[in-house]
N, C-alpha and C positions, 0 to 999 in steps of 0.2 A: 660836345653835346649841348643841346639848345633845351630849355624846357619851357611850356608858355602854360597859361594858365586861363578858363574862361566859361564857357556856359553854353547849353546849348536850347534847344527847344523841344522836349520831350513830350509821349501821349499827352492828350490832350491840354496839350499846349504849358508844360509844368519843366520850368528852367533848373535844368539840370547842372551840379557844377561837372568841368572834366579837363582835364589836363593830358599834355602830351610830350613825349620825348624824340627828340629828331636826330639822327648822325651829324657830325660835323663835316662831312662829304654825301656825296649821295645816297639816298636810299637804294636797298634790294628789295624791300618791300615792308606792308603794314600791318603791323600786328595788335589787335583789339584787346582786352582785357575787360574782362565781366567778372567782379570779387562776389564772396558770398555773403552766408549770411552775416549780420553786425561785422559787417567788411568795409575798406573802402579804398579807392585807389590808390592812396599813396603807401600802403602797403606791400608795394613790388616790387620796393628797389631792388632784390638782385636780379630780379628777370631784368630790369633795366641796365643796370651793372653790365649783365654777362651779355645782352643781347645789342644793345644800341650800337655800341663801339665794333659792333660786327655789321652795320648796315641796316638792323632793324627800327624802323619810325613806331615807338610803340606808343597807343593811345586808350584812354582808359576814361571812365565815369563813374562818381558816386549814385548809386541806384537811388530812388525816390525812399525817403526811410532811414538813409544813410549818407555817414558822412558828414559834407559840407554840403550835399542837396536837402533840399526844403521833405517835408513830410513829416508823418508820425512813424517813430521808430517801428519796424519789426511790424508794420502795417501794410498789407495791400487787399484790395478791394476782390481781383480778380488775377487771374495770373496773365491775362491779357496784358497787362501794364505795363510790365517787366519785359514781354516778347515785344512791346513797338515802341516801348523807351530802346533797347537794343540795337531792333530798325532803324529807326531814328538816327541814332546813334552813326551805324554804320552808314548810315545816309552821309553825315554831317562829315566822316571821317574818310569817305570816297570823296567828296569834293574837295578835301584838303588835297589826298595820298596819289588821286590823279591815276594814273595806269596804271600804276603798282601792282602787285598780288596780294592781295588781303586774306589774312589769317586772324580766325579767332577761337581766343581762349579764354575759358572760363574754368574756373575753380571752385569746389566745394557744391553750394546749389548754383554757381555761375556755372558751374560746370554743367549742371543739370540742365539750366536755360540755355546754353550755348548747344548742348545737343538736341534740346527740343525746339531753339529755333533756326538750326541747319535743316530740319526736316520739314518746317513751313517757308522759310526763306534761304534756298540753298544757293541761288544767283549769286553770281559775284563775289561767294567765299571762293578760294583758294585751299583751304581747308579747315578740319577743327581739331583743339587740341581741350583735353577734358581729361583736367585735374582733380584728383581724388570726389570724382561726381558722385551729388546724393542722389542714388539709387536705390538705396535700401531705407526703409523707417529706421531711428536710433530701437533699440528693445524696450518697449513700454507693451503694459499690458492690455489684453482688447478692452479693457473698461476704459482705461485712459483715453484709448483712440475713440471709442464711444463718444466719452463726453465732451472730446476737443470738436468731432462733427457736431454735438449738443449746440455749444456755445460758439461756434462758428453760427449758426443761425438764430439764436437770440443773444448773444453778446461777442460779435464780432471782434467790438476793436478793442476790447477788454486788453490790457498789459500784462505780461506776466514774465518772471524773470525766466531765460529758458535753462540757467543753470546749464551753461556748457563749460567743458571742464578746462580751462585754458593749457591742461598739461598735455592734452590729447592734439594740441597743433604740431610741435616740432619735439623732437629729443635735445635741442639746440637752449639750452635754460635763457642765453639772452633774448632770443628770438622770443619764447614766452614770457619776458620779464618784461620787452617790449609790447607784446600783445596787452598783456594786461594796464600798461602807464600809457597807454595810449587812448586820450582824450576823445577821440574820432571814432573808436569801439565801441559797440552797444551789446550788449545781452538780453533785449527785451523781442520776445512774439506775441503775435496773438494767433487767438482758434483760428480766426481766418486764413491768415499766412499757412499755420501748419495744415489745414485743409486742400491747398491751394498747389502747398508742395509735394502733396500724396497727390493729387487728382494729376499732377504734373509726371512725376513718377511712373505713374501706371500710365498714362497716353506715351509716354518716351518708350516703357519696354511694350508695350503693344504696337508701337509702329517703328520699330527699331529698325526692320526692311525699308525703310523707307530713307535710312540714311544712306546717301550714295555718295558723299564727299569723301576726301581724304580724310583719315582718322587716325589719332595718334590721343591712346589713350594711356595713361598712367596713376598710380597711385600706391601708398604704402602698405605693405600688408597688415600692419598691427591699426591702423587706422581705426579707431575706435569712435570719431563724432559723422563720419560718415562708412558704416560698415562696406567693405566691400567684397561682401558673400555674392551679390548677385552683378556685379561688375564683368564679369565673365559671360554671364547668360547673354546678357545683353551685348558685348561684343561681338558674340558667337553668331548673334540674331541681325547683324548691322549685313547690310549687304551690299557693303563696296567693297570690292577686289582691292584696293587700297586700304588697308587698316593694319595700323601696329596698338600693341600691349603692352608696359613694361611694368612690373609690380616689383616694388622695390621690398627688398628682403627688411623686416624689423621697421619698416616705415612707418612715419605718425600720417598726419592729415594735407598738411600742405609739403609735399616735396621740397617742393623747390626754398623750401625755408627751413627744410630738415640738416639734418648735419651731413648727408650725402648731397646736397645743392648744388655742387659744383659738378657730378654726375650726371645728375638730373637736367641740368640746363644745358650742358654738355648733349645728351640725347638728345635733346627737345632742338638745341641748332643744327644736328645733323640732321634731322628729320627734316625740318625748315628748309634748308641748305638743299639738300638731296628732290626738294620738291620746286624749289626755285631752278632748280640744274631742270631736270626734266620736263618742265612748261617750256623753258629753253629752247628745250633739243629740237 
C-alpha cells in the first residue's frame, strides 16, 4: 500500500489538504471519501484496511472548516462550497485514477453532500454509497430552530459548541476514546452551517427522484447523532432501479467504526465488487 499526501485547489480557488491510498498492484477502481461534520480524513483507516488490499485507490479530503485544511471551524458561507470543493475534488481525483470506476462515499452529513451532489453532478460516478446520512434534524425544539434561522442572518459565524455526544459514534469504547484524543476533531457550528444543512436536507428528500446512480445505503439503527427515522422515505423516493438498504440492527453513527465493521465493510465490498463485475459484462 502506497500513501501520498498533498493539496489541491478548491471553490474559489481555497487549497484544500487531501490524501490518498493506492494498492500495491493494480487498481479495480476509485473510491472518494467525503467525512462529516468536525471529521476529517484520516479517520478511515478501516475502510482503508479492509478495502485497499483488495484493489481499491481510495482518496479523501479535509472539507474547508476541517482538519488540516484552512478555514473557520464549523463555518460555511453557503452550501454551494461544500458541493464544488467535492467537484473539484473529483476532478482532481479522475486525472489521477484515469479510466477507473469512481465511487463515492460519504458519511454522516458527507453523506448528505454525496447524495445531494450525485443529483447535480451524476456524470462519471460509478456509484454512491451513504453512510449513516443526515437526513433528519437531531430533536431540538421549534424555538431553537427559530432562533438558529435568527442568527444565521445577523450572527452568522458566531461559534458555538454543538455538544455532540462522542458516545453516539461507535459501541466500540476505543474507537470513541480515539474520536475524542484526536487533535484534528472539532465540535464547533455556527447558525449558518446548521441553516445550510436543513435547506440541504429538504432539497435532497424533495428531489430524491432525481437520483438515478447506483445506491447503496446504510446505517445503524439506534443511531442517535443522525436519526434515521426518515432514511427510508427517502430511499423509497430514490428512483434508480439500482438501490440497496442495509440497517444494521443495535448500530451507532459510523458503521464501519462500530463493533460489527468487519460486516459492514464486508457489504459495502460485495456491493462494490458485484458493481465492478457488472460494468464488465
Amino acid at each position: 500500500m502506497r500513501h501520498t499526501e498533498g493539496t489541491f485547489q478548491g471553490y474559489q480557488e481555497l487549497e484544500l489538504y487531501t490524501q490518498c491510498w493506492l494498492p500495491g498492484g493494480k487498481s479495480r477502481a476509485a473510491l472518494v471519501l467525503a467525512h462529516g461534520f468536525g471529521d476529517h480524513s484520516g479517520r478511515y483507516s478501516r475502510v482503508v484496511e479492509a478495502l485497499v488490499p483488495r484493489g481499491y485507490a481510495v482518496y479523501a479530503f479535509d472539507q474547508r472548516g476541517n482538519g488540516r485544511s484552512p478555514g473557520q471551524r464549523g463555518w460555511v458561507k453557503e452550501w454551494k462550497e461544500y458541493r464544488e470543493d467535492l467537484r473539484l475534488f473529483l476532478d482532481h481525483v479522475g486525472r489521477q485514477a484515469g479510466e477507473l470506476p469512481l465511487f463515492l462515499w460519504g458519511s454522516s452529513v458527507g453523506g448528505l453532500l454525496a447524495l445531494e451532489y450525485a443529483m447535480h453532478y451524476p456524470a462519471g460516478l460509478a456509484g454512491v454509497i451513504a453512510s449513516g446520512p443526515t437526513l433528519a434534524p437531531v430533536g431540538i425544539s421549534p424555538f431553537l430552530r427559530w432562533l438558529g434561522r435568527v442568527l444565521s442572518n445577523i450572527l452568522p459565524r458566531v461559534s458555538v459548541n454543538a455538544r455532540l455526544d462522542a458516545t453516539g459514534i461507535s459501541r466500540d469504547p476505543a474507537v470513541v476514546a480515539a474520536y475524542r484524543n484526536d487533535p484534528l476533531v472539532h465540535n464547533l457550528g455556527t447558525p449558518r452551517l446548521s441553516t445550510e444543512i436543513a435547506a440541504a436536507m429538504e432539497r435532497a428528500h424533495a428531489n430524491a427522484g432525481e437520483l438515478k446512480l447506483p445506491l447503496f445505503m446504510l446505517f445503524g439503527q439506534e443511531d442517535r447523532i443522525a436519526p434515521p427515522h426518515r432514511n427510508r422515505e427517502f430511499f423509497d423516493n430514490v428512483s434508480s432501479p439500482d438501490k440497496e438498504i442495509h440497517e444494521y440492527a443495535g448500530g451507532y453513527h459510523e458503521p464501519h467504526n462500530d463493533i460489527h465493521s468487519a460486516r459492514v465493510l464486508g457489504d459495502i465490498e460485495h456491493w462494490l465488487s458485484r458493481h465492478l463485475q457488472a460494468g464488465q459484462a
